[in-house]
N, C-alpha and C positions, 0 to 999 in steps of 0.2 A: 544601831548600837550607838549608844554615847560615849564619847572622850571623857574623859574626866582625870584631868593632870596627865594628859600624853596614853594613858592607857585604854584599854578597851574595856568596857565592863556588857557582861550579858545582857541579855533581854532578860525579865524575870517574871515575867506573865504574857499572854496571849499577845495581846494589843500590842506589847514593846515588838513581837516576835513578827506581826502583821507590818506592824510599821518599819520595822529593818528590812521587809522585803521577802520577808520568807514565805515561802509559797508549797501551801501543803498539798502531799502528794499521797496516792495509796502506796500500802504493803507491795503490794504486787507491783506498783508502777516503781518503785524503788529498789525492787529483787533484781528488775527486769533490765530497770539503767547500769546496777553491779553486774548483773552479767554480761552485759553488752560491755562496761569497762575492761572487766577482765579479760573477755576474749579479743580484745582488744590487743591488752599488756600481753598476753598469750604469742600473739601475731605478732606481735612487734619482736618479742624477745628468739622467738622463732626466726623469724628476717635475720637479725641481726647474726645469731648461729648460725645462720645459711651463708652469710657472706663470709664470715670466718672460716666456714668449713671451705668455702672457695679459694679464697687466698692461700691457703695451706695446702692445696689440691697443685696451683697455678707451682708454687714453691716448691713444691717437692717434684714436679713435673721441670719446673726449672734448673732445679740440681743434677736431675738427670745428663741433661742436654749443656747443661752449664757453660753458656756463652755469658761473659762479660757484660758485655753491653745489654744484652736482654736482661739479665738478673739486675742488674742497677736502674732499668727501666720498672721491672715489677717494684722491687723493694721500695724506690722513691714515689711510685704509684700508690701501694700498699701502704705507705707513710702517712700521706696524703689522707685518704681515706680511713686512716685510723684516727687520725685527731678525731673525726667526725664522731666516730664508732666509741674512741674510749668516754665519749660525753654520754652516751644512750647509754653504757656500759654502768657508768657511775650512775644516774639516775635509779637501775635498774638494780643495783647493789644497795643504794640509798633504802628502796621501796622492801626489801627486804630484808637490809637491818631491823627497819622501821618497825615491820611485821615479826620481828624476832622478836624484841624489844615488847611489843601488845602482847605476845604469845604469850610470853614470860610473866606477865604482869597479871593477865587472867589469868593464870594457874593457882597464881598465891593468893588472889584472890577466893579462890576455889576452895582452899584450904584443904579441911578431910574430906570431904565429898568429892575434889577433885581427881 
């Protein structure tokens, strides 16, 4: 793709599209990487529910028993590991505005037939 005054401008025929590196794939090989993506995002966002549904298991198992010193152990634990988690979180909120946003767009496209 060419610069031209800081911006990007498309390929606009085959050869520009060869020349930026694009490399064409089949239907099927393309279906196949989207599925593998997703069940990917799938796994990941599953993980991440699992570990949330663990800390709040640890937490309420800690209220029970409600020792001091243990619960300032979890919670600063849980802290910890949430930084981590609120970033996978956001991404995963991002990726699904994102998808709200296209949803929304192909429908008005769609007009009466939609």
């Amino acid at each position: 793709m060419e610069e031209a005054q800081g911006t990007m401008t498309e390929p606009k025929t085959i050869g520009a599209l060869k020349e930026a590196g694009y490399k064409v794939i089949s239907v099927k090989q393309e279906m196949r990487k989207n599925l593998i993506q997703k069940l990917k995002e799938k796994k990941n966002i599953f993980e991440l529910f699992k570990k949330i549904s663990y800390y709040h298991k640890e937490l309420l198992i800690n209220d029970f028993g409600h020792e001091e010193e243990s619960a300032a152990k979890l919670i600063n634990k849980i802290f910890k590991e949430w930084k981590e988690l609120k970033k996978e979180f956001i991404k995963i909120l991002d990726k699904i505005k994102k998808a709200w946003k296209e949803e929304k767009k192909s429908k008005l496209e769609l007009g009466y037939f939609g």
